[in-house]
Phi, psi and omega in degrees: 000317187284233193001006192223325173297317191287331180286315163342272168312017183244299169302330189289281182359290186293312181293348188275289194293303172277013133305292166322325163305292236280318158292345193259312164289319190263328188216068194287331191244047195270118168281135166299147178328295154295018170257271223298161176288306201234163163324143164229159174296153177284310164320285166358290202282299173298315181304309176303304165311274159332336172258332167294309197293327119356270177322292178318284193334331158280328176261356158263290208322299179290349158298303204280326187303303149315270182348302180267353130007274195297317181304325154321277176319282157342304198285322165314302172275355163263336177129316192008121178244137166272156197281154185304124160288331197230148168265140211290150178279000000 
C-alpha cells in the first residue's frame, strides 16, 4: 500500500515536470489570450493550455497522493491496530 502511494506521486511528479519543461521548451512566451498585445499563433495557444492543464492535473494528483502517502506511513508507524473481527474466548 505505501509503496504503490509513493509510486503514484512519483509518477504525478515526473508528468509536473515535463509538462513544465515542455511547456517552457516549446511555447515560453505564450500568454492567455486577453493578456497579449500582439497575435500569437493559435497552435501556440492550444499547447500552452494543454500542457498547463496537464501540470495542474498532476500536480493535485501528487498533492493527494503525498497526502496519502504520509498517512499511510503515520498510521504505520504508530501502530494503529483495528479492532478484533471475531470475539475473543
Amino acid at each position: 500500500m505505501i509503496k504503490a502511494g509513493w509510486r503514484v506521486f512519483l509518477f504525478a511528479a515526473i508528468a509536473l515536470a515535463a509538462s513544465f519543461g515542455a511547456e517552457l521548451y516549446f511555447v515560453p512566451d505564450v500568454v492567455p489570450v486577453g493578456y497579449a498585445e500582439e497575435a500569437q499563433p493559435s497552435w501556440a495557444v492550444l499547447t500552452a493550455f494543454l500542457l498547463r492543464a496537464i501540470e495542474l492535473t498532476a500536480a493535485w494528483v501528487a498533492a493527494i497522493a503525498l497526502a496519502m502517502a504520509l498517512g499511510a506511513w503515520v498510521r504505520s508507524r504508530l501502530h494503529f491496530n483495528s479492532p478484533p473481527t471475531q470475539p475473543l474466548d
